[in-house]
C-alpha positions as CSV (number, residue, x, y, z in Angstrom):
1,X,0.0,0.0,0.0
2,X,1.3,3.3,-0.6
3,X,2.1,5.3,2.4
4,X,1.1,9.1,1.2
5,X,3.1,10.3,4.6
6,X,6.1,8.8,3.3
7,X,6.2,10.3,-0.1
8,X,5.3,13.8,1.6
9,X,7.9,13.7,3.8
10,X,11.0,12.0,1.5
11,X,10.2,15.2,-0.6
12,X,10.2,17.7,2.0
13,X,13.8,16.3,2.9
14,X,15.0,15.9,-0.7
15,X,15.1,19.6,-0.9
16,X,17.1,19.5,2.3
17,X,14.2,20.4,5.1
18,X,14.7,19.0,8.4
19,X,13.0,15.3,9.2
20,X,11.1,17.0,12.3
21,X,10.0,20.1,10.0
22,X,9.1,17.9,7.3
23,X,6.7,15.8,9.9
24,X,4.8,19.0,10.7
25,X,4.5,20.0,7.3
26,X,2.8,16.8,6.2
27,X,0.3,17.0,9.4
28,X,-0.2,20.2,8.5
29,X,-1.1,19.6,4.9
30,X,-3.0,16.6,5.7
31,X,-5.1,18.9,8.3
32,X,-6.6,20.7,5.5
33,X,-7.0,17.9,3.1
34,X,-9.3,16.7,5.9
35,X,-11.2,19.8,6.6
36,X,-11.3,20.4,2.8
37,X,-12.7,16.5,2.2
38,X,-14.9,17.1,5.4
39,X,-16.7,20.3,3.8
40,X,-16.7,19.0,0.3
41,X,-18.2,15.7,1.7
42,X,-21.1,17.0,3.8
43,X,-21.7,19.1,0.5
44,X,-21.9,16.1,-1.8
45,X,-23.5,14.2,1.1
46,X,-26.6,16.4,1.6
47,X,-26.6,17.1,-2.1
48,X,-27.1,13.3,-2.8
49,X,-29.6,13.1,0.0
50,X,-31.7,15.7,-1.2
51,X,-32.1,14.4,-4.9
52,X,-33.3,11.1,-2.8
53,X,-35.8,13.0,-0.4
54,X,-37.4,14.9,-3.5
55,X,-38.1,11.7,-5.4
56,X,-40.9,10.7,-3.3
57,X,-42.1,13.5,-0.8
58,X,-43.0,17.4,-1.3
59,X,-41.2,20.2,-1.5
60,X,-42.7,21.3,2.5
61,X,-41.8,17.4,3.2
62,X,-38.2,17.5,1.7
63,X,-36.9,20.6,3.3
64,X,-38.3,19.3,6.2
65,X,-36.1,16.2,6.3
66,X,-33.3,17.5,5.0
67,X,-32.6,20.1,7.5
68,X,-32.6,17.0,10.2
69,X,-30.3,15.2,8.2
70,X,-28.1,17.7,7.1
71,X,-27.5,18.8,10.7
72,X,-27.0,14.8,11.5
73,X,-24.3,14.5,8.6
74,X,-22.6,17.6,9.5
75,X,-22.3,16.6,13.0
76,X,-20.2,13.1,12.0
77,X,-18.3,14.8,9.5
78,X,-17.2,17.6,12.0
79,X,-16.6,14.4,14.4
80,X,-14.3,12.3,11.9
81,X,-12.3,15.6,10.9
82,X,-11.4,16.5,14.6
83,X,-10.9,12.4,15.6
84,X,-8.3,13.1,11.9
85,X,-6.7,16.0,12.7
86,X,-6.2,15.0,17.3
87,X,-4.7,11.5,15.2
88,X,-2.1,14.1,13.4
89,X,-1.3,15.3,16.7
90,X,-0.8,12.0,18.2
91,X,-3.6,12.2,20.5
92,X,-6.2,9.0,21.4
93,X,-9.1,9.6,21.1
94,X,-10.5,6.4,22.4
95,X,-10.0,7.8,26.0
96,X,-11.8,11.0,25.0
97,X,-14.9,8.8,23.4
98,X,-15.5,7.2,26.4
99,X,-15.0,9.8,28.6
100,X,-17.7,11.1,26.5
101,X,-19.8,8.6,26.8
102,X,-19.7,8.7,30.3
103,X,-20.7,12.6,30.4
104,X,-23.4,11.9,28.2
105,X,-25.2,9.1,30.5
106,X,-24.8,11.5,33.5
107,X,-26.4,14.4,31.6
108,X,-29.4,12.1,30.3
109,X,-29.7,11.2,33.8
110,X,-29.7,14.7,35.0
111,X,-31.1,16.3,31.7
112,X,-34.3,14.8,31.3
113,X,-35.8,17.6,29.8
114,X,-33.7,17.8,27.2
115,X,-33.9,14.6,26.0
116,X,-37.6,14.8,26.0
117,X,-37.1,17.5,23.1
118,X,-34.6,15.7,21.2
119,X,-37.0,12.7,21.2
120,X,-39.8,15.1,20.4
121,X,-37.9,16.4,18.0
122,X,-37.3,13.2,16.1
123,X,-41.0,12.1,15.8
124,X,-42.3,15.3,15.0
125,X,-40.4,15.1,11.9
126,X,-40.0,11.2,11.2
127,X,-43.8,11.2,11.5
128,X,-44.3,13.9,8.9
129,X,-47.1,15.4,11.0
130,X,-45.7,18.9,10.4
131,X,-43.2,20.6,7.6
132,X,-41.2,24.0,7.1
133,X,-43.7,26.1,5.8
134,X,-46.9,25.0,7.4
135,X,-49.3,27.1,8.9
136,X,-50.3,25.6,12.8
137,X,-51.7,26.7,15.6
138,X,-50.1,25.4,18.7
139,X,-51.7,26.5,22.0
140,X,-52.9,30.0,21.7
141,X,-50.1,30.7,18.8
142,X,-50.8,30.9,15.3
143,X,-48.1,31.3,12.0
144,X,-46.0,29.2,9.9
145,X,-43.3,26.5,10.9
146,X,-39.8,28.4,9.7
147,X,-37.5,25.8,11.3
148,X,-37.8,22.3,13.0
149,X,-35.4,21.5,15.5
150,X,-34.2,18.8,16.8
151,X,-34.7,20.7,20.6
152,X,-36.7,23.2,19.1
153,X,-39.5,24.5,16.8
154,X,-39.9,28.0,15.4
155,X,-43.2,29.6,14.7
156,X,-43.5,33.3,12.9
157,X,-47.2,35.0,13.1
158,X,-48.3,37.2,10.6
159,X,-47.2,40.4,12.5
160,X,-43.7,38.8,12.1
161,X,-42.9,37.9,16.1
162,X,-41.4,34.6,16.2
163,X,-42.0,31.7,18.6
164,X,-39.6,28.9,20.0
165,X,-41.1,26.0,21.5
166,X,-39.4,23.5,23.3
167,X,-40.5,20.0,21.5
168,X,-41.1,18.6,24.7
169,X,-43.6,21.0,25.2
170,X,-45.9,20.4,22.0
171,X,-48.8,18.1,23.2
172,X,-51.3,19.3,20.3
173,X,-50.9,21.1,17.0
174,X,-53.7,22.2,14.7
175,X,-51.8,22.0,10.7
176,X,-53.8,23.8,8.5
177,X,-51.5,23.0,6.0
178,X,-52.7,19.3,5.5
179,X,-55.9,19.7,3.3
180,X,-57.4,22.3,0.8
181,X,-58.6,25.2,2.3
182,X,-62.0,26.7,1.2
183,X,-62.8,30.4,0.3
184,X,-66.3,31.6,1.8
185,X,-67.8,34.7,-0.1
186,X,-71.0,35.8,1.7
187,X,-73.2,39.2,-0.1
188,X,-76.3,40.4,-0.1
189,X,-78.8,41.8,-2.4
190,X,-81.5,44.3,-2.0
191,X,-85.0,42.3,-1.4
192,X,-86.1,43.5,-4.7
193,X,-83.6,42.0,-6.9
194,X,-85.1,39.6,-9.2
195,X,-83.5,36.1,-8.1
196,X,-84.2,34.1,-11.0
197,X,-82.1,36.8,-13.4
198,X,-79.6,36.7,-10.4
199,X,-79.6,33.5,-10.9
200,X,-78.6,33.3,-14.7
201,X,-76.1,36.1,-13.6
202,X,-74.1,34.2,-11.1
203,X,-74.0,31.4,-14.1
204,X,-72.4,33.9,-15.5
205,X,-70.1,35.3,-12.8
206,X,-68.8,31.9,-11.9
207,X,-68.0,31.1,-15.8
208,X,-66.1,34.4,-15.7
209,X,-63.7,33.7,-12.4
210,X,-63.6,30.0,-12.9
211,X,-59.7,29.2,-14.1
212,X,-59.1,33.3,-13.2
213,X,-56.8,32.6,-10.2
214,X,-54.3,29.3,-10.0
215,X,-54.6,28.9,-6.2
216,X,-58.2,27.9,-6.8
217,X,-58.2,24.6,-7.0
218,X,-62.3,23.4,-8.3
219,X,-64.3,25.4,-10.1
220,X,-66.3,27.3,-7.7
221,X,-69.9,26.9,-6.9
222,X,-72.7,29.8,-6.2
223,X,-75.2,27.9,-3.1
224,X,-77.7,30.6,-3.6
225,X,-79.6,32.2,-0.5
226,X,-78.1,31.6,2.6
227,X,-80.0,34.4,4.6
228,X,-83.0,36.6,4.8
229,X,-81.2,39.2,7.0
230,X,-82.7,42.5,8.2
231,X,-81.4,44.3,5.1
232,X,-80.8,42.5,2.1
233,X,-80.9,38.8,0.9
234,X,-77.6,37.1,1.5
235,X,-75.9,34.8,-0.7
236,X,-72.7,32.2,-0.8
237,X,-70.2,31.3,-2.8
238,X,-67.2,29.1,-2.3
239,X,-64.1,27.8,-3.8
240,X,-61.7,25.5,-2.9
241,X,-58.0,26.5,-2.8
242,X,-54.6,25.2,-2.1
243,X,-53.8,25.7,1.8
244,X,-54.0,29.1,3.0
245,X,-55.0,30.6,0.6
246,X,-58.3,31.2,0.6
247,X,-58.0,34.4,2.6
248,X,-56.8,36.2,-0.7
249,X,-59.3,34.2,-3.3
250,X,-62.3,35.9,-0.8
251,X,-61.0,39.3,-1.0
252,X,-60.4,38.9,-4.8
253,X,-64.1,37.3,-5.4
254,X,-65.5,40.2,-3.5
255,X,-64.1,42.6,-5.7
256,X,-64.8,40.8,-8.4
257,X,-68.1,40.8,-7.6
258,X,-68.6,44.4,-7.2
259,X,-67.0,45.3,-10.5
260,X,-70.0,42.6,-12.1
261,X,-73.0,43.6,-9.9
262,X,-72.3,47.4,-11.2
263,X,-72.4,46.2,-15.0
264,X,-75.5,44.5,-14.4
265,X,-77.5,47.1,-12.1
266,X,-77.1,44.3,-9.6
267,X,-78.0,46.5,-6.0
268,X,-75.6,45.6,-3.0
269,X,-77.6,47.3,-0.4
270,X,-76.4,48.9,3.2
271,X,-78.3,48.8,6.1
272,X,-80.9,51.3,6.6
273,X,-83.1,53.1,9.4
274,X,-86.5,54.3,8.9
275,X,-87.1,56.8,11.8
276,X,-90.8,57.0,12.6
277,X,-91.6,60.5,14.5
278,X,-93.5,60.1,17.4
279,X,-97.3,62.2,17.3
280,X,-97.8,64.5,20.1
């Protein structure tokens, strides 16, 4: 077999370097072949492990998984690199491993909290029950999952503020991220609109916005009269859309619906007061 730390250091002393100099030359230049192979390999590593993950899970699924496993893989590859570069030195590690080990039984014991998380940590993610980009509610918190942890999970609400939870902690979640969501449009219509031209109208109306916006999901469906309320007559109309986004598919329906009812002298009426005076 070839002996690479031979070769380096014959050639170092052919051009008349000292033995011992030579030595710490080769340990230094074999010091950053291993942290060059150690970055370049977690790089290839995760690369590899990625074009795996995406084969067969979504995008909120893969980034998921590959943030636990990339930390994993950088964690060994840190590991082997120092065990390589404390051999250069002449240092054994087999001491410092179980020394180690010991330290790490003694803070389980005494660290049960912690473990708790990590363990947390693992099924939350191995179980799939919640990606990077979801939007949850745990406890009284709502937003979107930005990181999973393996100790930890991050939360950002929609004013920005941020929430880390200890995975330990989380006994429920509520993902709204796992189905369709549905868009509910309710208006009204003055009680003497003709219903049966309204009717031929929203045909009409849904024929228009149907394919308009991509987040909508199935064409969507007028359910006629849902109210006879104190003012006008109230109607529905839903849609279903791709997670969270039927927020913005409402609003847009709305105004869509404005901009049709004032082509077609369609009234949207406002509450009104009739003030009866009194007779002395």
């Amino acid at each position: 077999m070839i002996d690479l730390r031979t070769i380096f250091v014959d050639f170092f002393v052919n051009y008349n370097v000292a033995e011992k100099l030579s030595h710490v030359l080769v340990s230094i230049i074999f010091i950053i072949i291993y942290i060059i192979m150690g970055f370049f390999g977690h790089k290839i590593i995760v690369f590899l492990l990625e074009k795996s993950i995406k084969r067969n899970h979504s995008e909120r699924r893969t980034e998921t998984l590959l943030r636990l496993l990339s930390k994993i893989v950088k964690y060994v590859v840190y590991f082997l690199v120092i065990a390589l570069i404390l051999n250069e030195f002449n240092v054994n590690i087999t001491p410092i491993l179980a020394s180690a080990g010991i330290l790490g039984l003694a803070l389980g014991f005494g660290a049960q909290e912690i473990v708790r998380d990590f363990i947390s940590g693992f099924l939350i993610i191995l179980e799939g029950s919640v990606n990077v980009g979801d939007t949850v509610s745990i406890g009284d918190f709502k937003g979107k999952v930005i990181d999973i942890g393996i100790r930890t999970t991050i939360i950002q609400n929609w004013t920005g503020q941020h929430k880390i939870i200890n995975n330990g902690l989380i006994d429920s979640i509520i993902n709204f991220s796992k189905d369709n969501s549905t868009a509910v449009v309710d208006f009204g219509v003055a009680y003497d609109t003709d219903l049966l031209k309204l009717q031929e109208l929203m045909v009409k109306f849904i024929e228009e916005i149907d394919g308009k916006y991509e987040v909508v999901t199935e064409t969507p469906q007028f359910l006629g009269v849902s109210e006879l309320a104190d003012s006008s007559i109230n109607l529905k109309i839903i849609a279903k859309t791709i997670s969270n986004e039927h927020f913005s598919v409402e609003r847009n329906i709305r105004r869509d619906l404005v901009v049709f009812f004032n082509k077609n002298d369609i009234e949207i009426p406002f509450p009104q007061v009739v003030v009866h005076n009194a007779k002395d």
